[in-house]
C-alpha positions as CSV (number, residue, x, y, z in Angstrom):
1,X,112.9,117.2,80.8
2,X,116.9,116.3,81.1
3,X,117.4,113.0,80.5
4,X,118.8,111.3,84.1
5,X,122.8,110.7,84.1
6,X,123.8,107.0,83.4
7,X,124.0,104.9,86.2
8,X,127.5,103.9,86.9
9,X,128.9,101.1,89.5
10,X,132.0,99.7,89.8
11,X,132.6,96.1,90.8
12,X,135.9,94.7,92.4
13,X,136.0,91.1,92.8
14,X,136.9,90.4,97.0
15,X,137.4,86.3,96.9
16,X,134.7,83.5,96.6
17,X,131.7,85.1,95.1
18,X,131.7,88.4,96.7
19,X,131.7,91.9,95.3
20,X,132.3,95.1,96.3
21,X,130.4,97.8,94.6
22,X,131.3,101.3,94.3
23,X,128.7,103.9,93.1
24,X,129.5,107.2,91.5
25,X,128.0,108.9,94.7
26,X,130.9,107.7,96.7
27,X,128.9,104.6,98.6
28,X,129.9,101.5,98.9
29,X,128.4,97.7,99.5
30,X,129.5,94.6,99.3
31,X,127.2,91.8,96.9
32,X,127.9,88.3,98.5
33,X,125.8,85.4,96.5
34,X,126.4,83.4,100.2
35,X,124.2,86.6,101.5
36,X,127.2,86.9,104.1
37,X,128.7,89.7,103.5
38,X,125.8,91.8,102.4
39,X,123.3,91.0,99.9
40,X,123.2,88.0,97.3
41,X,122.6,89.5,93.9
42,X,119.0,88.5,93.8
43,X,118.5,89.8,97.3
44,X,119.4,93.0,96.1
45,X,117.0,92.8,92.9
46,X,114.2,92.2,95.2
47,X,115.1,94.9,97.4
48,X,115.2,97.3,94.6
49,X,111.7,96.6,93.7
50,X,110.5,97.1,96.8
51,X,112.1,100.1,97.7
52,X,111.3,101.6,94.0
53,X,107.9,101.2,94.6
54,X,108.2,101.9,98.1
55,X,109.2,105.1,96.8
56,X,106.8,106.0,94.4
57,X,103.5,105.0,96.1
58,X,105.4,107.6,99.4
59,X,106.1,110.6,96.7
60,X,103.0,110.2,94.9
61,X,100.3,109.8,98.3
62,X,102.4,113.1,99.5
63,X,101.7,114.6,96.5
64,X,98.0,113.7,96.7
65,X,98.1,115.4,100.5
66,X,97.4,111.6,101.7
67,X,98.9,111.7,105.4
68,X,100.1,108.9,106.7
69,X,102.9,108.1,109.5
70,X,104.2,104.9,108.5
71,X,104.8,102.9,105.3
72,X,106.6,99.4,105.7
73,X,107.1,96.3,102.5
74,X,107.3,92.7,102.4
75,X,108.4,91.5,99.2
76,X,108.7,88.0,98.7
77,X,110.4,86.9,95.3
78,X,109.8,83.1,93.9
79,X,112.6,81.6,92.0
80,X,112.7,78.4,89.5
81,X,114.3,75.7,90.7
82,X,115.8,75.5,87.2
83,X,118.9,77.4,86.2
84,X,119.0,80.5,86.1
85,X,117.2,80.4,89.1
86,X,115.1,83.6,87.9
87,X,112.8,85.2,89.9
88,X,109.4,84.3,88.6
89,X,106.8,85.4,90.9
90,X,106.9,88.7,93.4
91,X,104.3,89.3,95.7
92,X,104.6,92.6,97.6
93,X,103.0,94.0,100.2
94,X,102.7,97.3,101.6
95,X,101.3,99.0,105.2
96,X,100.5,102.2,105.7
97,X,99.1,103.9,109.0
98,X,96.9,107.1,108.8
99,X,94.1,108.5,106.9
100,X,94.7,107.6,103.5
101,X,91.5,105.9,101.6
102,X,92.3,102.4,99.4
103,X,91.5,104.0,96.0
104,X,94.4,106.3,96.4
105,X,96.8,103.7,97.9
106,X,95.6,101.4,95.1
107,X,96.0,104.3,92.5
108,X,99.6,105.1,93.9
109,X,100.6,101.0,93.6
110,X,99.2,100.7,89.7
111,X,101.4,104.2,88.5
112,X,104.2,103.0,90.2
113,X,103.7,99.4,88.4
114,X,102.9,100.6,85.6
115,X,104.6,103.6,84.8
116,X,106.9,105.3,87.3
117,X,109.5,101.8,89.1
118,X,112.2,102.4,87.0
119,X,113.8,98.9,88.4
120,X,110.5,97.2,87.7
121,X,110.1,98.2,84.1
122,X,113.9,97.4,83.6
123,X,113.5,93.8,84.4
124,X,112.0,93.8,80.6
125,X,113.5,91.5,78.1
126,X,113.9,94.2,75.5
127,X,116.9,95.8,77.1
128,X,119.9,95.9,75.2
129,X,122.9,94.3,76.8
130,X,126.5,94.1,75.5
131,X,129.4,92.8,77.4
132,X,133.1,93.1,76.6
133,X,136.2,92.0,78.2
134,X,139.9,92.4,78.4
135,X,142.7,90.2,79.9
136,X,145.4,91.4,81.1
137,X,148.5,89.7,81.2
């Protein structure tokens, strides 16, 4: 299997503590940390999850010729009250209308968890980060 193209996103500074983001598929959103403008940062970490595994349980209950008409999320993401202000607790929640039995819905959540959310399983502290910088004058 080809390994998946790097993810690449360009971020442009707009005043205050806004962003605006520009993807190497051409779109575009704005990260504002006063939720403004368009997301706060964390807003958009949260949304990630839930759409990731949003994803996954759809593709793999389709795959398993589970039907079902709807499929909604409600994530809800606790943070410490101590810098960083990290999220420490998710609780997500998903609803699904049609003829699909528990075990698979339950099956579909735990792959996704635990093997498939890319954004989930990249919140891991093992992930190598390196910054740089230049100035220019």
């Amino acid at each position: 299997m080809a390994p998946k193209p790097p993810v690449v996103v360009d971020l442009t500074w707009d005043g205050d503590l806004r962003f605006t983001t520009a993807f190497a598929s051409g779109l575009t959103s704005v990260l504002d940390s006063a939720s403004a403008a368009g997301p706060s940062p964390v807003e958009a970490l949260a949304a990630a999850i839930g759409g990731c595994m949003g994803m996954d349980v759809a593709h793999i209950l389709s795959r398993g010729r589970h039907s079902f008409s709807a499929l909604s999320a409600h994530l809800e993401a606790e943070r410490s009250p101590l810098d960083p202000h990290r999220v420490v607790r998710v609780s997500l929640r998903f609803a699904l209308s049609g003829a699909v039995p528990a075990e698979a819905v339950e099956r579909a959540i735990a792959l996704s968890r635990d093997k498939y959310c890319s954004v989930w399983q990249s919140l891991r502290q093992d992930i190598d980060l390196q910054v740089t910088f230049v100035v220019a004058a």
